[in-house]
N, C-alpha and C positions, 0 to 999 in steps of 0.2 A: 246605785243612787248617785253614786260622785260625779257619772260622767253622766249623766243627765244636767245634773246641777251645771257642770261646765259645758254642756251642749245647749241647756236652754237658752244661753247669754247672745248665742250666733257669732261667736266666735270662735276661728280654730283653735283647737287646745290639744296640748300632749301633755301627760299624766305624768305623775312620779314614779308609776311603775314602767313607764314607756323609758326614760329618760333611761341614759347610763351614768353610772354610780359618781365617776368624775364629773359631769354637767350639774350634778344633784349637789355634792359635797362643793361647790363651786359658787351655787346658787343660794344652801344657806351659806354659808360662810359671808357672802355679797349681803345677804336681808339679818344676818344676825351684825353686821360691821352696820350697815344704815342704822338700826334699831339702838344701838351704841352709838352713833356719832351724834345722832339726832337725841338721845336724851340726857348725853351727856354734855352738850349745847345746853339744856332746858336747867337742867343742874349747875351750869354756874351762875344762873341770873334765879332758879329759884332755889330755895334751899328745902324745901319739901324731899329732892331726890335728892339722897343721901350717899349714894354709893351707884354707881355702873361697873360693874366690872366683870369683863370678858374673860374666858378661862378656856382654851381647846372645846370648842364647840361649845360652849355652856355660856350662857348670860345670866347674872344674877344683877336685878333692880331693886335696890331697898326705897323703900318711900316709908317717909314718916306717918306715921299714924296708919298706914294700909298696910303694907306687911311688904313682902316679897316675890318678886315675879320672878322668874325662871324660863327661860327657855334654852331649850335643846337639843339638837339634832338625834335623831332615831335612825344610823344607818340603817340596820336589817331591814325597817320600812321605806324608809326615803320618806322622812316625814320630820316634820319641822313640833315640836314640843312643846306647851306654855302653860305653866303650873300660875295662875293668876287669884290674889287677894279679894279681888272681886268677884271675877264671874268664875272660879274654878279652874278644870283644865281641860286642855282643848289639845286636839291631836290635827294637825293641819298635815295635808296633803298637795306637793306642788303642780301647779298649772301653769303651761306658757302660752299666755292671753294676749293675742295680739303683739307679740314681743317682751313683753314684760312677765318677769315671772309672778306669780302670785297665789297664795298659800292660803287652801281654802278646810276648813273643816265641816267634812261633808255630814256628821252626826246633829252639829248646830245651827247648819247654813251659816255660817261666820266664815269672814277672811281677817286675815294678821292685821293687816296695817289698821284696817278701818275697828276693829276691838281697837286695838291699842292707843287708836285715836280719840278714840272715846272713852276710854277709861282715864284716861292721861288727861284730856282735856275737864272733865270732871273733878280729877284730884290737881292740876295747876289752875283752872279758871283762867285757860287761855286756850288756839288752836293750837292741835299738836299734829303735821304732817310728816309723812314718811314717804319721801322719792324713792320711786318703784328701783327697782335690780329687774337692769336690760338680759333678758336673757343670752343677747350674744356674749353680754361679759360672764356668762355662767359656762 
């Protein structure tokens, strides 16, 4: 089912199971450091995010009144983690789409960036974007 999902778009794509382990550990580390840089940007102008803070693979986002986001990298899979206040949790699998990498969960048809854009932009009442991680830099 995941690589349909990534075949229907008509782009080339290689999978998380395709990649090797360093390109993978390379790529989140690259989308968990955006995910950090860009909301802890958002956190000094709003005070709603409370806390960003990065930890060896692990991200933890407190938001007032929402709770707690988490994400995490799942070597054994090669798969990217996000325990989320609103929509639950989501087990993302990576794609390299047209050069960019991009983290898709093939259970909910959801990708990373565009959740978190919308979840984000719903609890700040502003846009919240996230610049792709090039996969040559992975």
């Amino acid at each position: 089912m995941f690589r349909r999902l990534c075949a229907t778009r008509g782009v080339q794509a290689r999978f998380s199971s395709d990649v090797a382990m360093h390109v993978y550990a390379r790529a989140v580390q690259n989308t968990l450091d955006v995910v950090c840089d860009v909301l802890d940007e958002k956190s000094d102008r709003n005070a709603v995010i409370e806390d960003v803070a990065p930890s060896s693979g692990v991200l933890e986002i407190v938001v007032e009144n929402v709770g707690t986001y988490i994400l995490n990298r799942q070597e054994p899979k090669k798969q990217l983690w996000m325990s989320s206040p609103l929509s639950g949790p989501s087990q993302f699998s990576m794609c390299i789409e047209d050069g960019a990498v991009v983290w898709r969960d093939y259970t909910y048809k959801r990708e990373l960036y565009s959740l978190l854009s919308d979840e984000f932009k719903s609890i700040l009442k502003e846009d919240v974007a996230f610049p792709p991680v090039l996969a040559s830099s992975a």
